[in-house]
C-alpha positions as CSV (number, residue, x, y, z in Angstrom):
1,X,0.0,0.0,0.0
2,X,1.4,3.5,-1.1
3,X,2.2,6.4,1.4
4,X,-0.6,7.8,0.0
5,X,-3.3,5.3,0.8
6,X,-2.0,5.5,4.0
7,X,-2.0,9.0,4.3
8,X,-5.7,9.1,3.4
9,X,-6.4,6.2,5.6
10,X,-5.3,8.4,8.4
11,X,-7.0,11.3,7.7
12,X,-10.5,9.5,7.6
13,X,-9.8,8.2,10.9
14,X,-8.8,11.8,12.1
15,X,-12.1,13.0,11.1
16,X,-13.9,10.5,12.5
17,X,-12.5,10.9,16.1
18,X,-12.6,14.4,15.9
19,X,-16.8,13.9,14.7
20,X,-17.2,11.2,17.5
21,X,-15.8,13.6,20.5
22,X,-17.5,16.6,18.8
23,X,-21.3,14.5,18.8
24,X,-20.1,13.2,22.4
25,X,-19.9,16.5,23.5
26,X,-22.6,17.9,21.7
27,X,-24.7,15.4,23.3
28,X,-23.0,15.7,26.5
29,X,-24.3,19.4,26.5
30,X,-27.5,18.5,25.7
31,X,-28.0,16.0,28.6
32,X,-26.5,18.7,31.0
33,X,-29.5,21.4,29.9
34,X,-32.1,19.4,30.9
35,X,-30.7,19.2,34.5
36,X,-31.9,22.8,36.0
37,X,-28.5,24.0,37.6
38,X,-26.8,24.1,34.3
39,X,-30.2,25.1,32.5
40,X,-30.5,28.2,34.3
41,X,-27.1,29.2,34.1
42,X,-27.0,28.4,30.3
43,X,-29.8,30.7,30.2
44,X,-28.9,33.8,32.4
45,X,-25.4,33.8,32.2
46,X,-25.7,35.6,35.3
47,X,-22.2,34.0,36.3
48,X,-20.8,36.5,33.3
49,X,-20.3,39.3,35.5
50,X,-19.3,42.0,32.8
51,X,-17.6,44.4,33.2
52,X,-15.5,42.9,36.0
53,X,-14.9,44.2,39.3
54,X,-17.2,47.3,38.3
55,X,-18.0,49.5,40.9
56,X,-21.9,50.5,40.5
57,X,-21.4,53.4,43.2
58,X,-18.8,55.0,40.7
59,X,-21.4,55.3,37.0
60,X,-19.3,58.1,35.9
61,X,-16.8,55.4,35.0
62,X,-18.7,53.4,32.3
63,X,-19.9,56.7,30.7
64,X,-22.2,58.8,32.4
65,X,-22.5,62.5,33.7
66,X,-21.3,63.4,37.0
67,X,-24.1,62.5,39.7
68,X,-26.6,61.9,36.9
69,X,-27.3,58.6,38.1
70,X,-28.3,57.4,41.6
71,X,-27.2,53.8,42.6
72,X,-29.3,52.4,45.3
73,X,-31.5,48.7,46.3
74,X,-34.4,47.9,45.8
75,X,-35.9,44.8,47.9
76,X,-37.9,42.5,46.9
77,X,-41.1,41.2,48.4
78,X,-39.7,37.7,48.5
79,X,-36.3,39.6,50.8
80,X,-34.0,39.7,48.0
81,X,-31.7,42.9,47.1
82,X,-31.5,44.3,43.5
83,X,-28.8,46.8,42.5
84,X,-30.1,49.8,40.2
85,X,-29.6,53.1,38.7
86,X,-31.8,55.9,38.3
87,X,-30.8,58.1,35.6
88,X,-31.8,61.5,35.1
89,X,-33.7,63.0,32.1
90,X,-31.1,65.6,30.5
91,X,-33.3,68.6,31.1
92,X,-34.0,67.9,34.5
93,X,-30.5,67.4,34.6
94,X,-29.2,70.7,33.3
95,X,-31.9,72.2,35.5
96,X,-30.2,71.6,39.1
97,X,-28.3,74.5,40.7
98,X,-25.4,72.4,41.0
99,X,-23.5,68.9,39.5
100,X,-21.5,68.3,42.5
101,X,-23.9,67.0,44.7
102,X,-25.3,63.3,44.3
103,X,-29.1,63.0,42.6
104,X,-30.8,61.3,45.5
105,X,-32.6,64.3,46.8
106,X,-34.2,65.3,43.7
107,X,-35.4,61.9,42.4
108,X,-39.2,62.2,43.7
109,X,-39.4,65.9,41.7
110,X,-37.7,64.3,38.4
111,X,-40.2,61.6,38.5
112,X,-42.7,64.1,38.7
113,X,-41.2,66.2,35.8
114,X,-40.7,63.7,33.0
115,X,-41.7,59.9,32.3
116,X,-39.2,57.0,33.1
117,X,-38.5,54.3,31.3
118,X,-38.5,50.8,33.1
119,X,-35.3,49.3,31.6
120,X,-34.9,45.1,31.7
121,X,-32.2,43.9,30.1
122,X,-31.3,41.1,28.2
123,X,-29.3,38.0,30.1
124,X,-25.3,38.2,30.9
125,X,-23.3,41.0,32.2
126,X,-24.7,43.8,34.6
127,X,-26.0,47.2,34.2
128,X,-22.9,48.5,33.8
129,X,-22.4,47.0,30.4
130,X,-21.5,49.3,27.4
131,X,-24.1,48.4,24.9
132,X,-26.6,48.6,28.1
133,X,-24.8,52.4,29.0
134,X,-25.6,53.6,25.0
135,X,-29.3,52.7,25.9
136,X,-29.6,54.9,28.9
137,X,-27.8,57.7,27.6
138,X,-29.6,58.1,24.6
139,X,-33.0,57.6,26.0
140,X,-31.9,60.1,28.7
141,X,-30.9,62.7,26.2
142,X,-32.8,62.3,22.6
143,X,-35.9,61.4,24.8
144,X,-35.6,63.1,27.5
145,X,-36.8,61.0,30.0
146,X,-35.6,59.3,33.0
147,X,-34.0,55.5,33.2
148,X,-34.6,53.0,35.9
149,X,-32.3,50.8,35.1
150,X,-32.2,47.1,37.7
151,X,-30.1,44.2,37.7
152,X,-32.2,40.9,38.7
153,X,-32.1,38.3,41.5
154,X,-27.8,36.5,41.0
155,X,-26.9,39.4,38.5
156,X,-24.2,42.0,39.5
157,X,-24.4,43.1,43.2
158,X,-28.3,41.8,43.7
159,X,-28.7,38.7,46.1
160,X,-29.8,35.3,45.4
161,X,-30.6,33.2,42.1
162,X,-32.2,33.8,38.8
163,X,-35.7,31.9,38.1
164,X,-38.3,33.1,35.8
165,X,-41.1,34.0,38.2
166,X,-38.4,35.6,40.6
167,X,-37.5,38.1,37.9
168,X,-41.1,39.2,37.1
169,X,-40.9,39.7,41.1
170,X,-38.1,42.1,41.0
171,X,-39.5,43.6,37.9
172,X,-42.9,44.3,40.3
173,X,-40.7,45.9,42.6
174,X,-38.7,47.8,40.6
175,X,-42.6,49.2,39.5
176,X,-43.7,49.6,42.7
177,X,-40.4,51.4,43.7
178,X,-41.5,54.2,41.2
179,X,-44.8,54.5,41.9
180,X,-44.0,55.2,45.8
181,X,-41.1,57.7,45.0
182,X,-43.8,60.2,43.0
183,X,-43.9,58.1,39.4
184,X,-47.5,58.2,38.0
185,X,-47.9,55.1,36.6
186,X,-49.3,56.4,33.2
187,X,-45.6,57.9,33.1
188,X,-43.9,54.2,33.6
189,X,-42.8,53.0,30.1
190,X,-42.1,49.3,29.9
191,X,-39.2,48.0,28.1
192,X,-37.1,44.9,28.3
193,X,-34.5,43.7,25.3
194,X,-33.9,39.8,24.4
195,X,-34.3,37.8,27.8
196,X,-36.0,41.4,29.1
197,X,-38.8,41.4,26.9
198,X,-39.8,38.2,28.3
199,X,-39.8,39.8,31.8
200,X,-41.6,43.3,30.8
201,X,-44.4,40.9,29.0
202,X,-45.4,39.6,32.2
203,X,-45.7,42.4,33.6
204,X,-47.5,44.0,31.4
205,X,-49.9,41.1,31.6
206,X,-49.6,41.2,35.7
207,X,-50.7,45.0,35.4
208,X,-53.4,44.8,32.8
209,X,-55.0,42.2,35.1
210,X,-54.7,43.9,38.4
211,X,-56.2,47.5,36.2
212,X,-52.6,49.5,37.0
213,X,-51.7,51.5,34.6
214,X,-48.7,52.0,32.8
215,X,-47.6,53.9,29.8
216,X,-47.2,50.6,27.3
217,X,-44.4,47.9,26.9
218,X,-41.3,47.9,24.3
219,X,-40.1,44.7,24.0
220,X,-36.8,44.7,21.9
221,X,-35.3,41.9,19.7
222,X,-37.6,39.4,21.7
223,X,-38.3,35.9,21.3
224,X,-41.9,34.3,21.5
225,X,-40.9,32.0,23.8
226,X,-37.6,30.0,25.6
227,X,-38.6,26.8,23.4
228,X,-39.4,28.1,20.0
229,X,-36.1,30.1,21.0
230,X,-34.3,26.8,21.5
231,X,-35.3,25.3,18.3
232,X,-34.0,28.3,16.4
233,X,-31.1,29.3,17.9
234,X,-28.1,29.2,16.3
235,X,-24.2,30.1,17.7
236,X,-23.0,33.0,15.5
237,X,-25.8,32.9,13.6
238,X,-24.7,29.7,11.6
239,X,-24.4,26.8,13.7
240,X,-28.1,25.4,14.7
241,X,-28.3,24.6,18.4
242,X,-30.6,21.8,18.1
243,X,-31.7,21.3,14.9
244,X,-29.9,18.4,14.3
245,X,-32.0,16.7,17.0
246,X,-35.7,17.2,14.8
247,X,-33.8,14.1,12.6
248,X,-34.0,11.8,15.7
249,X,-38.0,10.6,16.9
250,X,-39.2,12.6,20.0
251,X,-35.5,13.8,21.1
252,X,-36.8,17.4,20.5
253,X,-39.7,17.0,22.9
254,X,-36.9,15.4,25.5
255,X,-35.4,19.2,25.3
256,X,-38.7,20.9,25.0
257,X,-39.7,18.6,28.8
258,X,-36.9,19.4,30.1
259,X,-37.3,23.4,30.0
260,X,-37.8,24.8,33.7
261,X,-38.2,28.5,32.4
262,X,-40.4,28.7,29.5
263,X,-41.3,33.3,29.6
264,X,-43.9,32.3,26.9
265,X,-44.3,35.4,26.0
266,X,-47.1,34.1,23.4
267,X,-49.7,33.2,25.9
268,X,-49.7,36.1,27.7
269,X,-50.1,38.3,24.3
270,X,-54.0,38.2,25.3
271,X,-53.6,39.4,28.6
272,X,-51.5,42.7,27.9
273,X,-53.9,45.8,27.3
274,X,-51.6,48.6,27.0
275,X,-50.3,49.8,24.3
276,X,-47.1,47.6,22.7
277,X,-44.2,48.4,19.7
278,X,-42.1,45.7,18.8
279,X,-38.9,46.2,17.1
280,X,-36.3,43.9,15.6
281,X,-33.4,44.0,13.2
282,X,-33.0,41.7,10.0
283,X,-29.3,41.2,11.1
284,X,-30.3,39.9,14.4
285,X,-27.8,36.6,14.2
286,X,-29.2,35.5,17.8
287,X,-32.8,36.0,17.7
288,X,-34.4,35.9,14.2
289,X,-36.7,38.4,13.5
290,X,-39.3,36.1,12.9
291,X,-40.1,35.5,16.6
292,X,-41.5,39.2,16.6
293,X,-43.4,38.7,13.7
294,X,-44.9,35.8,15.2
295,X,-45.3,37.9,18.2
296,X,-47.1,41.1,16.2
297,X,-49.4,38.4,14.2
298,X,-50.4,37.1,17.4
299,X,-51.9,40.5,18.6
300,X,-52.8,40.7,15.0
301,X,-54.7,37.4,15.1
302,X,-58.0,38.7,16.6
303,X,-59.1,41.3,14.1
304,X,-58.7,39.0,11.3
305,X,-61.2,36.4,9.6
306,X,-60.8,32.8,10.6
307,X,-59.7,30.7,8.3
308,X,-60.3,26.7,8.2
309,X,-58.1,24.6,6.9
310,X,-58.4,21.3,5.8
311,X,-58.3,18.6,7.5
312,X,-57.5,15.9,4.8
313,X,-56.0,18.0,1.5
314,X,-56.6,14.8,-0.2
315,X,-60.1,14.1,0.1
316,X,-60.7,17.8,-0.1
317,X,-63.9,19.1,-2.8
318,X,-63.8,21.3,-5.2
319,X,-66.0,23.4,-3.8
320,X,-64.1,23.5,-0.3
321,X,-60.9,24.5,-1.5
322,X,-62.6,27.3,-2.9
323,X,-64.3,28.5,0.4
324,X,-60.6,27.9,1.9
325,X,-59.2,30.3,-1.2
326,X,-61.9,32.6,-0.5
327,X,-60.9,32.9,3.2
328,X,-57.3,33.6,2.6
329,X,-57.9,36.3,0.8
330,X,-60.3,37.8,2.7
331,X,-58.1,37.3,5.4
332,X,-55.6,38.8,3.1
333,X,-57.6,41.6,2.5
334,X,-58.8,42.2,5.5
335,X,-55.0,42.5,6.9
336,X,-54.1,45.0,4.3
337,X,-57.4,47.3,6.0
338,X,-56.1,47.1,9.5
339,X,-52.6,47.3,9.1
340,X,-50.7,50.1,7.9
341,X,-47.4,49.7,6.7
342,X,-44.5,52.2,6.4
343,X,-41.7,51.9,4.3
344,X,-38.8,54.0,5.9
345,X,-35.8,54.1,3.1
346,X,-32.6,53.0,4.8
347,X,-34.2,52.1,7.9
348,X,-36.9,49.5,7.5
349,X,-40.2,48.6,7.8
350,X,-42.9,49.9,10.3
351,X,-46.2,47.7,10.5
352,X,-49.0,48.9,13.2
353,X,-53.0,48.8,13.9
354,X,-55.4,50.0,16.4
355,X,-57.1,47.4,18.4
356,X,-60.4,49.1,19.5
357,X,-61.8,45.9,21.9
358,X,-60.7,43.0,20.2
359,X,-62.7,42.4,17.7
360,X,-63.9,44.1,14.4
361,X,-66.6,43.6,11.8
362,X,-66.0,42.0,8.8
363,X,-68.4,41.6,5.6
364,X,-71.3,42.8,8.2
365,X,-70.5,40.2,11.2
366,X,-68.4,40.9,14.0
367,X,-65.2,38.8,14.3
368,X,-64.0,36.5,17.1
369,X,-61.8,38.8,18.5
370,X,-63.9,39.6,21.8
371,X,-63.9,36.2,22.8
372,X,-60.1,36.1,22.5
373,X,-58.9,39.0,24.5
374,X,-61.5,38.1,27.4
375,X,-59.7,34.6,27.7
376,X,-56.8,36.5,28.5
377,X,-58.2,37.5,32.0
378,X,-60.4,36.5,34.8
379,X,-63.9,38.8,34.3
380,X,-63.1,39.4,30.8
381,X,-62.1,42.3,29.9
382,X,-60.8,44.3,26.2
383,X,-57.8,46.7,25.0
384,X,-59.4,50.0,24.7
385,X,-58.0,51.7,21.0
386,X,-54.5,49.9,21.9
387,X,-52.1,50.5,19.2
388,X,-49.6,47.5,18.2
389,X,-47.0,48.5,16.5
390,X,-44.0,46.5,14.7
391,X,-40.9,48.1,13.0
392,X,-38.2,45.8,11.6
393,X,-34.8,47.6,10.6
394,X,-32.5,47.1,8.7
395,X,-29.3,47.2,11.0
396,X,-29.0,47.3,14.7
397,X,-27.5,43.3,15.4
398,X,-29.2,42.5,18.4
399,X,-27.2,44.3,20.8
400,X,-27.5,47.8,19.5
401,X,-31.4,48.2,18.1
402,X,-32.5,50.5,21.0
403,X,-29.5,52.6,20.2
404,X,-30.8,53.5,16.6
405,X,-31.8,57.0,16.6
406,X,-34.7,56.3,14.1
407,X,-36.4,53.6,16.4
408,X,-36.0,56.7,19.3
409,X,-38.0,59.2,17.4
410,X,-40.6,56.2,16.8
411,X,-40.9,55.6,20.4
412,X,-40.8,59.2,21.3
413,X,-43.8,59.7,19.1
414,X,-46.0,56.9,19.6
415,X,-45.5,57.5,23.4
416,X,-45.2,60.8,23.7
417,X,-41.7,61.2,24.7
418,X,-40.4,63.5,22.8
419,X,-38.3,66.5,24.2
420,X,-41.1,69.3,22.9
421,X,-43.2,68.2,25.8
422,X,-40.5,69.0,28.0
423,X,-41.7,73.0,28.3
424,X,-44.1,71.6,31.3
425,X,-41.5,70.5,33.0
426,X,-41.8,72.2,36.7
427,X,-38.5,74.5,37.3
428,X,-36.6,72.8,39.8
429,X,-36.1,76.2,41.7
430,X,-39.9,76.0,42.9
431,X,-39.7,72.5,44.1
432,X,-38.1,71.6,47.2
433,X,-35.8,68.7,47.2
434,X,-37.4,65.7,48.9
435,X,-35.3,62.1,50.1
436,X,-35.8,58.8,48.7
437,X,-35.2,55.7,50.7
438,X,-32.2,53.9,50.3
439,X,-33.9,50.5,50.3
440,X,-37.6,49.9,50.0
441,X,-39.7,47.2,50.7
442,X,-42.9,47.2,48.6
443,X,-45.9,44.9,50.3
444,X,-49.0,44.4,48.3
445,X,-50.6,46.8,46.0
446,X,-54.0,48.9,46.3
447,X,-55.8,50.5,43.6
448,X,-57.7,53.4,43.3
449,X,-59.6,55.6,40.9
450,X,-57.3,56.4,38.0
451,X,-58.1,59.0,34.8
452,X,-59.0,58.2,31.5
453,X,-56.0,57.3,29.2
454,X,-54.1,59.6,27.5
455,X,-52.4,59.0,23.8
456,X,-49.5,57.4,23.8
457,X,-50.3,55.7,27.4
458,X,-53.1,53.3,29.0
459,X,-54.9,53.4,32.9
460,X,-57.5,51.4,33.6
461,X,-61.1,52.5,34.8
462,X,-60.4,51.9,37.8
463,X,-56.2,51.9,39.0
464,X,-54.1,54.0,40.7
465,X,-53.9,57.8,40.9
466,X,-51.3,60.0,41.2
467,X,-51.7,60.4,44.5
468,X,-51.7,56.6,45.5
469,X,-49.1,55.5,48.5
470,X,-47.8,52.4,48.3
471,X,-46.7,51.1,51.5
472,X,-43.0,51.4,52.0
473,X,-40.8,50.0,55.0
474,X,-37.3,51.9,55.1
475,X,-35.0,48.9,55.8
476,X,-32.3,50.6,58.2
């Protein structure tokens, strides 16, 4: 045999080790995700404690103004301790007397002044991230408006260990904290990015069904849920996670079993009353855009015509694949009427409706659509003229959409955030500093009489004023 055949010979076997180890660990992996210690930290990456050694009492480090941001806790009503940041709109900002002295005492009259954004972001790292600082400094400044920025449960310098209901808990508190410092909750604009948005969705649903109000939810490069996530993930944007496993009978639905944290942000799509903009980039390599269109279709579902499919496409009639033609294109058609699209050159793509109850009439009979949306809570219960809106751009990688000035000036319009209604912003000079507590513990909620929605926001008929306390314990 020639030094070539052998040569070749060798190589083959090469390859086939080096595709044996790679399946065994592949598989390897795969078996260690289904137990829930290594699921949990596969999925937060809390352990990932980027940047290093930062020092959250020091902001002006990673980027930010002097004493524009207040680092405090926030506890839980379950005991556990959540690092955060309160950053200050820019005009309320340049409006103090002085930048030498630390925010605390003016956070109460800058909650007052401008909205906040409710910031939840995405899993990995802390608050003190780069890509996370971009986000606060630009809503700060081109919208004017003030960031609460927290880190949940086993992230950064907060206590104890990520689940998924624990994080809608500190996401509740981190609410609740606002409202009981002077935020109205009609001022409280939800947003989370990747993991995030699968946090602010439930808690958009928590506050639609306890009638609290809150200026609508932004849910940035989501997913529509951990397991439809799973099956079409893939590392850099090449590689597919798991696909290889829908070749092998039921070994998906082992991996599907196995998931302890599901944020399913699908089923709670009926529950969430306020209004909602979803945005996404086509270059998204982690989270395919096609998760938000699911997502947008899905509050998108209700207003549309029904249609049936087939049960058997080979014993199907003539005359029922032509009712089944007909329906799609009403359906079709009736999208086109309710939907109106925006085509932004060198930007992307902005899809959006107005849900007025949940249902609509079509061809002189109302649709389904009320039916649906009172599933979504106990008592019933509709979206009053909510707006959905979806804008898909062109760049932003998954990391970087909320840093795209023209999704800003979207949000600042469909939420009225933009800087022009600053002029009623109260002069700090008439307004007497007042303290915020270190570290709050926020008990249950009550709920009072709330006013009529305003656009760009959503209360509830009845929900809480302005006015409301919440009960607050100052931990000493």
């Amino acid at each position: 045999m020639s030094s070539t055949s052998n040569t070749g010979l060798g190589f083959l076997a090469n390859v086939r080790t080096a595709l044996s180890v790679a399946g065994g660990i592949y598989a390897l992996a795969l078996g260690l995700i289904a137990v829930p210690y290594f699921q949990s930290h596969a999925l937060y990456l809390n352990a990932l404690t980027l940047p290093f050694f930062a020092d959250y009492d020091a902001p002006e480090r990673y980027g930010l103004a002097m004493n524009k941001t207040y680092n405090f806790k926030i506890q839980t009503v379950d005991n556990e301790t959540l690092g955060a940041w309160f950053i200050l709109s820019e005009s309320f900002y340049q409006s103090l007397p002085s930048h030498s002295t630390i925010p605390k005492p003016f956070v109460q009259h800058a909650l007052r002044a401008r909205p906040t954004i409710l910031f939840f972001h995405g899993n990995a790292a802390t608050r003190a991230l780069k890509a996370r600082i971009q986000h606060y400094s630009a809503f700060s400044s081109r919208l004017n408006v003030n960031v609460l920025a927290i880190d949940y449960r086993g992230f950064a310098d907060s206590t104890g260990s990520p689940s998924e209901d624990g994080l809608v808990r500190d996401a509740r508190a981190a609410y609740e904290w606002l409202i009981s410092s002077g935020a109205r909750g009609e001022d409280v604009l939800l947003m989370g990015h990747s993991l995030g948005t699968g946090v602010s969705a439930r808690l958009a649903a928590e506050l639609s069904r306890e009638e609290l109000p809150y200026r609508g939810v932004v849910l940035m490069s989501p997913f529509s849920s951990i397991s439809e996530l799973v099956k079409t993930y893939s590392v850099l944007g090449v590689v597919p996670l798991v696909k290889p496993l829908t070749m092998i009978p039921y070994a998906f639905n082992f991996v599907t079993w196995a998931l302890i944290h599901k944020f399913d942000t699908l089923t709670v799509v009926p529950q969430i009353k306020g209004k909602v903009l979803i945005a996404h980039a086509e270059n998204d390599w982690d989270i395919p855009y096609t998760h938000s269109e699911i997502l947008f279709n899905a509050f998108l579902e209700p207003l549309l015509p029904p249609v049936d499919i087939p049960s058997d496409p080979v014993s199907t009639t003539k005359e029922d694949w032509s009712a089944f033609t007909a329906q799609i294109a009403a359906r079709k058609n009736e999208r086109e009427n309710v939907v109106i699209t925006t085509r932004m050159p060198n930007f992307g793509v902005m899809e959006e409706f107005t849900d007025r109850g949940g249902e609509t009439t079509v061809g002189g009979e109302r649709v389904r659509g009320g039916e649906y949306w009172a599933a979504g809570q106990q008592g019933g219960g509709t979206p009053r003229n909510r707006e959905v809106i979806f804008v898909k751009m062109l760049e932003g990688n998954h990391d970087y959409v909320g840093v795209q000035e023209g999704l800003q000036d979207i949000i600042g319009q469909k939420f009225s955030l933009l800087p022009s209604s600053a002029s009623t912003m109260t002069p700090l000079a008439s307004a007497a500093p007042e303290a915020t507590p270190d570290l709050l513990d926020v008990g249950e909620s009550t709920t009072s009489e709330a006013p009529t929605s305003e656009a760009g926001r959503w209360s509830p008929i009845t929900g809480m004023s302005a006015g409301t306390d919440w009960p607050v314990k100052v931990v000493e």
